[in-house]
N, C-alpha and C positions, 0 to 999 in steps of 0.2 A: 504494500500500500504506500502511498505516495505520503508524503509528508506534507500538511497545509500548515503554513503560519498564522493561523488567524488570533488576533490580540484577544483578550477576555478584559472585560471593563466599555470595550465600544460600546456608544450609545447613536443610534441612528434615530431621527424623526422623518415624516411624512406625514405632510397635510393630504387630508381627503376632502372631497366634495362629497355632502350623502345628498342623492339625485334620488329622483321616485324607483331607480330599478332600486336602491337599499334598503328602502321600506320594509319592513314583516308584512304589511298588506301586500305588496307587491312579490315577494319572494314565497310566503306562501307558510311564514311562520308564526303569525299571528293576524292580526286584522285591524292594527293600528297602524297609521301613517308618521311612523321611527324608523330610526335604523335599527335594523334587525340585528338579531345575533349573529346568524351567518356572513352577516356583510362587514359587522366591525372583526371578526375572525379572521378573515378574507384579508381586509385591510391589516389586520395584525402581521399573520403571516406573509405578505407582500412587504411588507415593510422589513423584517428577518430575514427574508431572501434578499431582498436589495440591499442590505446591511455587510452580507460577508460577500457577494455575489464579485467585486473586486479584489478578493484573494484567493478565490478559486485560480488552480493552474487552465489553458483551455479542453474544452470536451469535459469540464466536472459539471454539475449546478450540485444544489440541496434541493430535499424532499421534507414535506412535512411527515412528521411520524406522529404527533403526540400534543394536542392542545386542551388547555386545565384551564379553564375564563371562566371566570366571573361575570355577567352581567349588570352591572350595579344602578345604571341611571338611564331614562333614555336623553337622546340625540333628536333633536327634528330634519325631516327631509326639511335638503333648500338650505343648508348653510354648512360648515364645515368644522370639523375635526383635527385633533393633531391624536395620531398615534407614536409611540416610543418603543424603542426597540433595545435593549442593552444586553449584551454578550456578559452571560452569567459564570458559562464554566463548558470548555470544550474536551470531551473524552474520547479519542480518536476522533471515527468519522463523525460522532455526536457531537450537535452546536446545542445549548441548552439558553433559551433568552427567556429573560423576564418580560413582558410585554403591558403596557397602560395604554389607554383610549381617553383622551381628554376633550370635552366641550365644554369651549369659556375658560371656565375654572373648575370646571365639576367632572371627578373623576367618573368614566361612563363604563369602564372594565379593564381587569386587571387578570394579570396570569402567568402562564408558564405556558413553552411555546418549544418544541423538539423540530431540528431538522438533522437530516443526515446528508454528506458529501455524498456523492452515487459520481459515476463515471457515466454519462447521458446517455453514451451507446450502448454500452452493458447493462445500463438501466431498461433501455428499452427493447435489447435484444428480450430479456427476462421478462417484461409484458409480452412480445412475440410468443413467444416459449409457452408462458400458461395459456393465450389465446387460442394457440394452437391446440393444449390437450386435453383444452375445455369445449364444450356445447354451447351454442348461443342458444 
């Protein structure tokens, strides 16, 4: 296995827009017009991958393996977000980040957030592979 440097302590931000697709009415996870839980996860994990995404060697990414969220406030469609991303503690291929969702000033979800290094092509030969010896 390849050796990555990736520091522990980085802390990555990204602002979101929540649009009507982030809605729970619109995604199909409640029937209120917020951001949903699936979409601040979404934006959690995006923002983690964009985080180590320049220390990857080429032909790596990360995969999510493992998301622990809290939902704590909501968020209205039609204004935006800052998610935070900070490199807690990297075990081999495992990246482990702490992840927050912040609107305004009010914390909207908080958590723990797993990715793993994967080599893209052998990542995806290994979808090939189970496709193949599975039934649709």
């Amino acid at each position: 296995m390849i050796e990555i440097p990736i520091p522990v302590g980085v802390v990555c931000r990204e602002e979101y827009y929540v649009g009507e697709e982030h809605a729970a009415s619109h995604v199909g996870s409640g029937d209120v017009r917020v951001l949903s839980t699936p979409s601040m996860i979404l934006f959690m994990e995006r923002t983690s991958m964009k985080c180590v995404e320049g220390y990857l060697p080429p032909g790596f990414t990360t995969v999510g393996t493992l998301v622990n969220v809290r939902h704590l406030n909501p968020a209205p469609v039609n204004d935006k977000i800052l998610v935070e991303s900070r490199i807690l503690r990297v075990e081999g291929r495992k990246i482990v980040f702490e992840v927050k969702a912040v609107w305004r000033d009010v914390v909207i979800g908080e958590g723990v957030h797993e990715r793993y290094v994967v080599n893209r092509e052998k990542f995806l030969d290994k979808v090939r592979r189970i496709q193949s010896t599975t039934s649709s």
